[in-house]
C-alpha positions in Angstrom: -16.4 2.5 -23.3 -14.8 0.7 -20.7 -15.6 1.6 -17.2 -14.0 1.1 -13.5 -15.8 2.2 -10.4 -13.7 2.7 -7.5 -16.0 1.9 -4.1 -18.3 -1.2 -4.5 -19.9 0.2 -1.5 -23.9 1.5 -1.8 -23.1 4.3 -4.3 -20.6 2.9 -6.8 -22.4 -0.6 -6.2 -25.6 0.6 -7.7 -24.5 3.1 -10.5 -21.5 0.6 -11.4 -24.3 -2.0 -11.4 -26.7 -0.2 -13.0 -23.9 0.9 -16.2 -23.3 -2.8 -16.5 -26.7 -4.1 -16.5 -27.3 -1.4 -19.7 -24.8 -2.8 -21.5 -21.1 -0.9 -20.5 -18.0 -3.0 -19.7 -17.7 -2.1 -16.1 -15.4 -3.8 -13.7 -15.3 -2.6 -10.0 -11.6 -1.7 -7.4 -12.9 -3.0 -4.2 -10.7 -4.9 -1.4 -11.1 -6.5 1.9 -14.8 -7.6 2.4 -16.8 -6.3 -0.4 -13.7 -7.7 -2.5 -14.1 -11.4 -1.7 -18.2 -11.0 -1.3 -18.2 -9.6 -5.2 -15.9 -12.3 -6.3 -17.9 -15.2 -4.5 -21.4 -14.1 -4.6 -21.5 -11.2 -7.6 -22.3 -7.6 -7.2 -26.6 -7.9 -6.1 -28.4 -4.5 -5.6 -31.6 -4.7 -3.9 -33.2 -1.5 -5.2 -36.8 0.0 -5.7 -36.3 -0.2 -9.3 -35.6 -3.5 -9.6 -33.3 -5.9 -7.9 -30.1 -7.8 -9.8 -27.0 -9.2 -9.6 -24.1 -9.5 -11.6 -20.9 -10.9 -11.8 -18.5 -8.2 -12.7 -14.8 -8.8 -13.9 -11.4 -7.2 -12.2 -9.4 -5.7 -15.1 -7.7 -2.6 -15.4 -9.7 -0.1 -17.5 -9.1 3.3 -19.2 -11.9 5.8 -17.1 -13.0 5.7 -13.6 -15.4 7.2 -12.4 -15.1 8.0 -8.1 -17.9 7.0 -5.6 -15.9 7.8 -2.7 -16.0 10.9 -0.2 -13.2 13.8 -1.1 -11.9 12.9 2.3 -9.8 10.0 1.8 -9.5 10.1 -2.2 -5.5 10.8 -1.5 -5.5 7.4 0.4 -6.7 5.7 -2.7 -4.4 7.2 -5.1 -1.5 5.3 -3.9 -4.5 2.1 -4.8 -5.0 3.3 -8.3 -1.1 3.1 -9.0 -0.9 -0.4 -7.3 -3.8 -1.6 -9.6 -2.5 -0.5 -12.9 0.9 -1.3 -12.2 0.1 -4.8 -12.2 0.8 -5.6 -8.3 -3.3 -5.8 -6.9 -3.4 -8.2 -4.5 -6.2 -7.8 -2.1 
């Protein structure tokens, strides 16, 4: 299955991470800051259970799964169009 977590942030960071690391092609929508830190340094989870990175890839992919708060999920809509209408720039 493949797999694209909106919000690299703490939540969809770790359970993004943590799909990829057992095996699932999982690719991540971020922008501004967490954006250039993933494509530089990798996605790394410092966690209890175990710490890792990994170096995820930016394609658009056929399920996604939200780690975001209800609040602004209209705000990221008009994202989701831009990113699988070919035009993601950020």
């Amino acid at each position: 299955m493949k797999i694209a977590v909106m919000g690299a942030g703490a939540i969809g960071g770790y359970f993004g991470g943590r799909l990829a690391q057992a095996g699932f092609d999982v690719s991540f929508i971020a922008r501004g800051t967490h954006l250039a830190a993933i494509l530089e340094n990798g996605l790394k989870v410092l966690s209890p259970l175990g710490d890792f990175n990994i170096h995820p890839e930016l394609y658009p992919r056929f399920f996604i799964r939200f780690f975001i708060h209800a609040f602004v999920m209209e705000g990221k809509l008009s994202l989701i169009r831009l990113y699988f209408n070919g035009k993601w720039r950020e």
